[in-house]
C-alpha positions as CSV (number, residue, x, y, z in Angstrom):
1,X,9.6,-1.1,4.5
2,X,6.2,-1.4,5.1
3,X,3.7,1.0,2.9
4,X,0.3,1.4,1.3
5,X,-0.3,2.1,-2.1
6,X,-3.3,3.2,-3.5
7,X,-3.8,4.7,-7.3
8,X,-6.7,5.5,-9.6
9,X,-5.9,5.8,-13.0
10,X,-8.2,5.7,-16.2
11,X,-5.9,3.8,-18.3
12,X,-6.9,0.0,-18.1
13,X,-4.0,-0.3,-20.0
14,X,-1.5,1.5,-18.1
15,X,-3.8,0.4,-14.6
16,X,-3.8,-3.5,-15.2
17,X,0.3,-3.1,-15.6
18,X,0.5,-1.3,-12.2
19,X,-1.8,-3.5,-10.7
20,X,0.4,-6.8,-11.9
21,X,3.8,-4.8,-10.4
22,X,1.9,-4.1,-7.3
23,X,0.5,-7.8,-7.0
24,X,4.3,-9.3,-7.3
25,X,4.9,-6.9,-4.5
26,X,2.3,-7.4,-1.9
27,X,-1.4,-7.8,-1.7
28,X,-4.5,-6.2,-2.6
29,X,-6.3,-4.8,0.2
30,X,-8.7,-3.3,-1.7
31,X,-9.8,-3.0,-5.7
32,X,-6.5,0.0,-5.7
33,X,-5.1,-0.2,-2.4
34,X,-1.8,-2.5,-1.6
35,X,0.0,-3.4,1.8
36,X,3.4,-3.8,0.4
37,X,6.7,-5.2,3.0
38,X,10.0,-5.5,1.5
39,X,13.3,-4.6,2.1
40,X,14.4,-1.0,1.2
41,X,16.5,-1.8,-2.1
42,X,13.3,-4.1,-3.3
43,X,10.8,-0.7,-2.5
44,X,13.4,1.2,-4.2
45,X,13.0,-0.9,-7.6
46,X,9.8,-0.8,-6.9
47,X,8.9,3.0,-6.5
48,X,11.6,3.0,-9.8
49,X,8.9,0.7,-11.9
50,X,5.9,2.7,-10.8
51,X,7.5,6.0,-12.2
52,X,8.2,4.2,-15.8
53,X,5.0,2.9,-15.6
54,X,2.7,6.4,-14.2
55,X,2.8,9.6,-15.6
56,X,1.4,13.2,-14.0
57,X,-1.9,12.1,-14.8
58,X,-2.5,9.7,-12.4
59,X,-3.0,9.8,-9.1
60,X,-0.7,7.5,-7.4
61,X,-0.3,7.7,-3.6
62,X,2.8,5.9,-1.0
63,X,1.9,6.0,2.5
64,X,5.2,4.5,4.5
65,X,4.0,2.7,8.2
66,X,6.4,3.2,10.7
67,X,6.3,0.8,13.1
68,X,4.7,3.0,15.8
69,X,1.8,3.5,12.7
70,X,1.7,-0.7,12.4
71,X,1.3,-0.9,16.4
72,X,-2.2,1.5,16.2
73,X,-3.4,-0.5,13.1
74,X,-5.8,-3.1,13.1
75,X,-8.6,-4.6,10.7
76,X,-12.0,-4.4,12.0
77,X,-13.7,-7.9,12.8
78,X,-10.8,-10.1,13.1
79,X,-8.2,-10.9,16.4
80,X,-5.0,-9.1,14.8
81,X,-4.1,-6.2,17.1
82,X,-7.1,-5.4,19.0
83,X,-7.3,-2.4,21.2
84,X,-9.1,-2.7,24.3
85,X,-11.8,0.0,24.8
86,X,-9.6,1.9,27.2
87,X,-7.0,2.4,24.5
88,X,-10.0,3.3,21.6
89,X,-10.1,6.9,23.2
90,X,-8.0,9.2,22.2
């Protein structure tokens, strides 16, 4: 499963443990945002981990990226999936 997950939570406690789960996980994309790809059992134990670790006061967001979401994506100034400028307008 591919995702993104992004938090912001104001305990550097409870953040810095999140952030080490997240890290073992995938990588940092940004200072709270991971790209995470595993297998669906491995998000599973994952998703299980960051519900011990979060409570209702934090703000912790999944996004799943389908593979028609992964086609569309790209990161600005580099070669990895470039649209032409045909395919830019929607």
């Amino acid at each position: 499963m591919n995702t993104l997950i992004m938090y912001d939570i104001s305990c550097d406690k409870k953040r810095n443990k999140v952030e080490k789960l997240l890290s073992s996980y995938g990588y940092r994309v940004n200072y709270s945002v991971f790209e995470i790809s595993v297998p669906k059992h491995q998000f599973k134990k994952l998703l299980q981990n960051l519900i011990k670790l979060t409570s209702k006061e934090d703000n912790v967001r999944v996004y799943i990226l389908t593979k028609e979401v992964l086609k569309k994506s790209f990161k600005l100034h580099s070669n990895e999936g470039i649209f032409t400028d045909e395919e830019l307008y929607f």
